[in-house]
C-alpha positions in Angstrom: 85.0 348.5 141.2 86.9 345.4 142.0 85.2 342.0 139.9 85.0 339.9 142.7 82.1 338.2 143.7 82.2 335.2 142.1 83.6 332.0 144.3 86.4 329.7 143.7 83.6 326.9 144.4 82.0 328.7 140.8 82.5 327.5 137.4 83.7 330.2 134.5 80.2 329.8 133.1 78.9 331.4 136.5 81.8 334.5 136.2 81.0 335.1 132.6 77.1 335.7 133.7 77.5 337.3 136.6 80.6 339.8 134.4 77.6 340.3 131.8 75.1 341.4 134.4 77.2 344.3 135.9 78.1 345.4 132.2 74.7 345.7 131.0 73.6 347.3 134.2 76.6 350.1 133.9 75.5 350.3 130.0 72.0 350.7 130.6 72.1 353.9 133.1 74.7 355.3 130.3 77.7 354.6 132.3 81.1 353.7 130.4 82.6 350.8 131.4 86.1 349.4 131.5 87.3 346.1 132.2 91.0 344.8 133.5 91.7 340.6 133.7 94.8 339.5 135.5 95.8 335.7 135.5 98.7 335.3 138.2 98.1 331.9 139.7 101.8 331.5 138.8 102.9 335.2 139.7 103.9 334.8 143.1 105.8 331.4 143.3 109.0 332.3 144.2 108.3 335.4 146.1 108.6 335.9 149.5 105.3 337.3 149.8 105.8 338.8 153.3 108.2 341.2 152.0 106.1 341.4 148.8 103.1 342.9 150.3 105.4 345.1 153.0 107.0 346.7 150.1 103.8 347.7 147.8 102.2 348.9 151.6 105.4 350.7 151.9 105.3 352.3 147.9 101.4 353.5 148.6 99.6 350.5 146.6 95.6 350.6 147.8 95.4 348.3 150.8 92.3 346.8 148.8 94.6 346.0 145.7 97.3 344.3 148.2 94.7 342.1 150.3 93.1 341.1 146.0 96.3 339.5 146.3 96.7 338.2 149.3 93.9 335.8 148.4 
Protein backbone atom coordinates (compact mmCIF):
# COMPACT_ATOMS: atom_id res chain seq x y z
CA UNK A 1 0.00 0.00 0.00
CA UNK A 2 1.29 3.30 -1.12
CA UNK A 3 0.90 6.26 1.96
CA UNK A 4 -0.68 8.75 -0.01
CA UNK A 5 -3.60 10.40 0.96
CA UNK A 6 -2.65 13.18 2.64
CA UNK A 7 -2.51 16.64 0.48
CA UNK A 8 0.28 19.07 -0.10
CA UNK A 9 -2.47 21.71 1.17
CA UNK A 10 -2.01 19.38 4.72
CA UNK A 11 0.20 20.19 7.55
CA UNK A 12 2.67 17.23 9.01
CA UNK A 13 0.43 17.20 12.01
CA UNK A 14 -2.48 16.01 9.60
CA UNK A 15 0.10 13.10 7.87
CA UNK A 16 1.26 11.93 11.33
CA UNK A 17 -2.66 11.27 12.27
CA UNK A 18 -3.80 10.06 9.35
CA UNK A 19 -0.08 7.54 9.31
CA UNK A 20 -1.30 6.49 12.95
CA UNK A 21 -4.80 5.64 11.94
CA UNK A 22 -3.87 3.08 9.12
CA UNK A 23 -1.16 1.52 11.63
CA UNK A 24 -3.48 0.90 14.33
CA UNK A 25 -6.10 -0.34 12.05
CA UNK A 26 -3.45 -2.96 10.37
CA UNK A 27 -2.37 -3.79 14.22
CA UNK A 28 -5.65 -4.25 15.39
CA UNK A 29 -6.93 -7.07 12.78
CA UNK A 30 -3.33 -8.76 13.63
CA UNK A 31 -1.72 -7.58 10.51
CA UNK A 32 2.17 -6.78 10.48
CA UNK A 33 2.97 -3.69 9.26
CA UNK A 34 5.93 -2.10 7.52
CA UNK A 35 6.72 1.31 6.83
CA UNK A 36 9.20 3.04 3.98
CA UNK A 37 9.73 7.22 4.02
CA UNK A 38 11.45 8.71 1.09
CA UNK A 39 12.39 12.61 1.11
CA UNK A 40 13.50 13.44 -2.66
CA UNK A 41 12.22 16.98 -3.11
CA UNK A 42 15.95 17.52 -4.18
CA UNK A 43 16.29 14.04 -6.06
CA UNK A 44 15.39 14.86 -9.35
CA UNK A 45 17.01 18.41 -10.04
CA UNK A 46 19.21 17.85 -12.55
CA UNK A 47 17.67 14.96 -14.25
CA UNK A 48 16.12 14.94 -17.36
CA UNK A 49 13.10 13.42 -16.06
CA UNK A 50 11.67 12.35 -19.53
CA UNK A 51 14.34 9.97 -19.99
CA UNK A 52 14.23 9.29 -16.28
CA UNK A 53 10.82 7.74 -16.15
CA UNK A 54 11.41 6.07 -19.96
CA UNK A 55 14.24 4.26 -18.50
CA UNK A 56 12.68 2.71 -15.08
CA UNK A 57 9.34 1.94 -17.63
CA UNK A 58 11.82 0.38 -19.78
CA UNK A 59 13.84 -1.70 -16.57
CA UNK A 60 10.10 -3.01 -15.30
CA UNK A 61 9.69 -0.44 -12.29
CA UNK A 62 5.62 -0.60 -11.26
CA UNK A 63 3.88 2.05 -13.35
CA UNK A 64 2.32 3.11 -9.88
CA UNK A 65 5.91 3.59 -8.37
CA UNK A 66 6.99 5.78 -11.62
CA UNK A 67 3.69 8.05 -11.75
CA UNK A 68 4.56 8.47 -7.13
CA UNK A 69 7.14 10.27 -8.81
CA UNK A 70 6.00 11.91 -11.40
CA UNK A 71 4.16 14.03 -8.81
Amino acid sequence: MIFNSVSKNMGCSHAIFVLRQYVEYFVTQGSNVYLATLDATKAFDRVNNIQLFHKMAHYGVPVHVIKLLMN
